[in-house]
C-alpha positions as CSV (number, residue, x, y, z in Angstrom):
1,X,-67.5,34.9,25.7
2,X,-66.6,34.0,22.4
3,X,-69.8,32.7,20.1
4,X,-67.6,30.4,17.6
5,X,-70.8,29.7,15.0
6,X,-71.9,33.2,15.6
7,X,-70.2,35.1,12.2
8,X,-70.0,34.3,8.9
9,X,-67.7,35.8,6.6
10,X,-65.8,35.4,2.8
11,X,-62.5,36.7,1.9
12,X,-61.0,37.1,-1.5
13,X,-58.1,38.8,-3.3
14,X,-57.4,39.8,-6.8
15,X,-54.1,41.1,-9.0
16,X,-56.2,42.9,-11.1
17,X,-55.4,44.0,-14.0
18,X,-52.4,46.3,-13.8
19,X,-50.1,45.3,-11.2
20,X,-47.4,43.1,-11.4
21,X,-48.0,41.2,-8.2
22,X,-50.4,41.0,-5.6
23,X,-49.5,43.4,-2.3
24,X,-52.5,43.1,-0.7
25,X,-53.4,40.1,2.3
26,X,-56.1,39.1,4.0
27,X,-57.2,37.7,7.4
28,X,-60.5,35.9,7.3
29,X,-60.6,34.6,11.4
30,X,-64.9,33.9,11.8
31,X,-64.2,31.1,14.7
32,X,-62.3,34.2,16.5
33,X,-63.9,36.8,15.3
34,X,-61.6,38.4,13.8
35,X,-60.9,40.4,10.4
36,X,-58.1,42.1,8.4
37,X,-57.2,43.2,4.9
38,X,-53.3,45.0,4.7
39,X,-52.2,46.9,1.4
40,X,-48.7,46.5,0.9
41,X,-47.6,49.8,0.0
42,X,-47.0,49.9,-4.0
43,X,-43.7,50.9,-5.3
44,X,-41.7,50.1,-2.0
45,X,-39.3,47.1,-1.2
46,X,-41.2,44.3,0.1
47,X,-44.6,45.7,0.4
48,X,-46.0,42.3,-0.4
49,X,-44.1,40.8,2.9
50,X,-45.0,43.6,4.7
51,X,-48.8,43.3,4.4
52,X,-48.7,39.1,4.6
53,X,-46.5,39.6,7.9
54,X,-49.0,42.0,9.2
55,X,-52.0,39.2,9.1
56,X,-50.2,36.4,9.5
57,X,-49.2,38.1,12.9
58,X,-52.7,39.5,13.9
59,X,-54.0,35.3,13.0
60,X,-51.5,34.3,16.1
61,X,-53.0,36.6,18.5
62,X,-54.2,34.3,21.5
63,X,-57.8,34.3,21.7
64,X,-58.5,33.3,25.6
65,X,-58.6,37.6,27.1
66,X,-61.8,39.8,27.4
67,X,-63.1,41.9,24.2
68,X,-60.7,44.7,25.9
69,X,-57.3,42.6,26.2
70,X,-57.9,41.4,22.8
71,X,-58.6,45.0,21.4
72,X,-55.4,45.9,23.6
73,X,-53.1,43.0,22.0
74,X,-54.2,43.9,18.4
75,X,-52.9,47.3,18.8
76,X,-49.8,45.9,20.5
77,X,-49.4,43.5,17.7
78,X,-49.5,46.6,15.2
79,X,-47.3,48.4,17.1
80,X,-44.5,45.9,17.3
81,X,-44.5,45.4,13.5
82,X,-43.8,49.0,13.2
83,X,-40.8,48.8,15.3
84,X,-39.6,45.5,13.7
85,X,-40.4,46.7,10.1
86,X,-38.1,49.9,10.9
87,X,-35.3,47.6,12.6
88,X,-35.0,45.1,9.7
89,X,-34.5,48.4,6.9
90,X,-31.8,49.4,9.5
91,X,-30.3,46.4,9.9
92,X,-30.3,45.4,5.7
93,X,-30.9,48.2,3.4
94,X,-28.2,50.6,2.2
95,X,-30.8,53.2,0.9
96,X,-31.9,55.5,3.2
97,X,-35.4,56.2,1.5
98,X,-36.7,52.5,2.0
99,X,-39.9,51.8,3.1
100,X,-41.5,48.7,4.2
101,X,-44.5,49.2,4.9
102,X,-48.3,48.2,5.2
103,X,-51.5,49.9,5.3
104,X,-53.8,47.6,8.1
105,X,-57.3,47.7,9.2
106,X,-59.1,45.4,11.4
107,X,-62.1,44.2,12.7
108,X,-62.6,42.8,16.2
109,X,-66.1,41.5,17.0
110,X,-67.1,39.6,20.3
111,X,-71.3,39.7,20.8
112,X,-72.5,43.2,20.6
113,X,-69.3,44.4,21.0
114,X,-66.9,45.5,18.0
115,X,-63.9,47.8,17.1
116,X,-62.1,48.6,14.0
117,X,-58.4,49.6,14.0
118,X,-56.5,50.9,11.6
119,X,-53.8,52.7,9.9
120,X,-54.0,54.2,5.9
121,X,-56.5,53.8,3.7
122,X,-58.1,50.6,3.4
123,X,-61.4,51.3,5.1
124,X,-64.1,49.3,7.2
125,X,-67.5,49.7,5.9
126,X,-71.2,49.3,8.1
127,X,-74.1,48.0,6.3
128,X,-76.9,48.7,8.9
129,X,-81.0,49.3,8.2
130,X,-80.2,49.8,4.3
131,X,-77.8,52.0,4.8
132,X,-73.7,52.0,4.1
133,X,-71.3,54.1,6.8
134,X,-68.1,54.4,6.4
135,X,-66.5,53.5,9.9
136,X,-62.6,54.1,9.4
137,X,-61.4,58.1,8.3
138,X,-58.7,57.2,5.4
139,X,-55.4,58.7,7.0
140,X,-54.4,59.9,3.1
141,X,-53.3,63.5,1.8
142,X,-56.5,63.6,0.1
143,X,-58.9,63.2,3.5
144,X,-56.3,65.9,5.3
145,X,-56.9,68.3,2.6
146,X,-60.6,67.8,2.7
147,X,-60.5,68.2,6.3
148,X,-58.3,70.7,6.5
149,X,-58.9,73.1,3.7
150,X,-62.7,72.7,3.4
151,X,-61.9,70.7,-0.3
152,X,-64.5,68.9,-1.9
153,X,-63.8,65.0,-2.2
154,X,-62.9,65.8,-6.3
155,X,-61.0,69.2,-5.3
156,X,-58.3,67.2,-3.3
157,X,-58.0,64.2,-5.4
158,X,-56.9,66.5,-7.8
159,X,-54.2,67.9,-5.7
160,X,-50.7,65.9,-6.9
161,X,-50.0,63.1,-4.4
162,X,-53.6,63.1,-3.2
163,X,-53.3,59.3,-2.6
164,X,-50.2,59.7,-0.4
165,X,-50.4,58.1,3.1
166,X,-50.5,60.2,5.8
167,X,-50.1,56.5,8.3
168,X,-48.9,53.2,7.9
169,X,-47.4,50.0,9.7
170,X,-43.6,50.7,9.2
171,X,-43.9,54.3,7.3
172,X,-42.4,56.1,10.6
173,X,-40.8,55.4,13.9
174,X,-44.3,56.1,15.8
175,X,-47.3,54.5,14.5
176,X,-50.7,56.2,15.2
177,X,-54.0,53.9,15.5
178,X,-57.4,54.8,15.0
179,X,-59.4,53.1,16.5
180,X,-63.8,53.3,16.6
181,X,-65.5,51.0,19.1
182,X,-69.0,50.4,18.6
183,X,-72.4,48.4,19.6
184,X,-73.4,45.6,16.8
185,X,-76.9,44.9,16.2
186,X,-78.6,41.8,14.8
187,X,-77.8,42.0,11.0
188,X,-75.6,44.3,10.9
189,X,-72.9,43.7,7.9
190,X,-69.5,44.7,7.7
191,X,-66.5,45.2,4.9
192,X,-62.8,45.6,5.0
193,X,-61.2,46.5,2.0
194,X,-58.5,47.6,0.2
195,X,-58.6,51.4,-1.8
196,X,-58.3,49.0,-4.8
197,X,-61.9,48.3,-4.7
198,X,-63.5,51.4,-3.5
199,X,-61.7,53.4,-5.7
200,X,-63.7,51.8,-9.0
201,X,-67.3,51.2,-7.2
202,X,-69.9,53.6,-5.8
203,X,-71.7,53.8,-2.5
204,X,-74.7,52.1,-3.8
205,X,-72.5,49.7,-5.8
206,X,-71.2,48.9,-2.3
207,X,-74.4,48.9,-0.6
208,X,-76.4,46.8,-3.1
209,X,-73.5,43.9,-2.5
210,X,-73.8,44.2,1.2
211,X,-77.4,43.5,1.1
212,X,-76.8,40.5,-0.5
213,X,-78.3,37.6,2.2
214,X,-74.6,35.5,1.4
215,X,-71.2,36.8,2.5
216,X,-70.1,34.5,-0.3
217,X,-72.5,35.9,-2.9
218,X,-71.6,39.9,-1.5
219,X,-68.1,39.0,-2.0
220,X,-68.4,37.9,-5.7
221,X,-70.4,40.9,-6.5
222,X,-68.2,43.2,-5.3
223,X,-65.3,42.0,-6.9
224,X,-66.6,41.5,-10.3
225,X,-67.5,44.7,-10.3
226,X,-64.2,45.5,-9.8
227,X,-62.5,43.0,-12.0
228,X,-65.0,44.4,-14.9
229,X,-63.9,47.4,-15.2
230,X,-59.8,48.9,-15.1
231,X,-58.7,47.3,-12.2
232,X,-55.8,48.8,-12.1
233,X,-55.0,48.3,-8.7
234,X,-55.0,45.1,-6.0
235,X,-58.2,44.4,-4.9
236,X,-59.1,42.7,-1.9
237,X,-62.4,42.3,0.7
238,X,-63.7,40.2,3.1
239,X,-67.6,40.6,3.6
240,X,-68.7,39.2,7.7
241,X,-72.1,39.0,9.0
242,X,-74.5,37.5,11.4
């Protein structure tokens, strides 16, 4: 059963400094515990209305199913958008390398239950017993060369096109989740974000926000620490705890 008062969370999104407009968008869903940042991706028609559609959709999920029919119409959700995304490029672009497309990942959370879904490389972070774990595996050139080649995290963002997407909502004509289900413990914190802000902050940059006692106040950290320095890319997060 749902627990409406049971999460709080803060969402916010920024330009930064670089970009012409904002790409990134955000669900922030506490009352049904649900969460959601999408990265347009940059450089591609409509990336902007690719990454809005994405939450907007996801926000008019019915909430009245178990933790596993909700977790089950998420990916369904996710899945359609690919499939739509690729039919309106068909159906009204002349250029044949298009791409509308989205990078996703979201948080469901129902009691002790939770699972984060995704596709790209906006992450999900844990903040349990002072510590910070990454819970989402970037799908990126750069995390396939380190997995694949034995490369250092440094080795392969040197490799050209290291930040190339290996996944993303309307990239391809199949779209493949990842999906990590897990047990949630009393104060446990989480953090969706876009690669904007995790590019320009460390783990313990990170960590330090997220033990912040306010989602409000983790939020603001972590974003002026962003907004501080280059900012050269959208930033987004939403912060959600007990």
């Amino acid at each position: 059963m749902e627990q409406p008062q049971q999460w709080r969370s803060a969402a916010g999104t920024d330009q930064g400094k670089v970009r012409e407009r904002n790409e990134d968008a955000i669900l922030d869903c506490p009352q049904h515990g649900l969460w959601a940042v999408a990265d347009g991706m940059g450089g591609h028609r409509a990336g902007d209305i690719a990454s809005q559609l994405i939450v907007t959709s996801l926000g008019e999920l019915t909430q009245a199913q178990t933790f596993d029919e909700r977790l089950s119409a998420v990916r369904q959700c996710l899945h359609w958008l690919n499939r739509r995304m690729g039919q309106e490029l068909t159906l009204s672009d002349q250029h044949a390398d298009a791409i509308m497309g989205s990078t996703v990942v979201a948080l469901l959370l129902d009691g002790q239950r939770g699972a984060c879904v995704w596709a790209g490389d906006s992450r999900c972070y844990l903040w349990r017993g002072q510590q910070l774990y990454q819970l989402s595996r970037d799908h990126s050139l750069q995390q396939q060369l380190m997995d694949e080649h034995d490369m250092s995290s440094d080795e392969a963002l040197a490799h050209p096109g290291a930040r190339a997407l290996t996944r993303a909502v309307g990239a391809s004509e199949h779209l493949s989740l990842s999906v990590v289900e897990l047990e949630v413990l009393p104060r446990d914190v989480f953090l969706l974000c876009s690669d904007g802000l995790y590019q320009d902050l460390s783990h313990s940059e990170i960590g330090n926000a997220l033990s912040l006692i306010s989602p409000q106040v983790a939020l603001a950290r972590l974003l002026d620490g962003v907004l501080r320095g280059e900012a050269r890319d959208n930033v987004s997060a939403v912060v959600i705890r007990q």
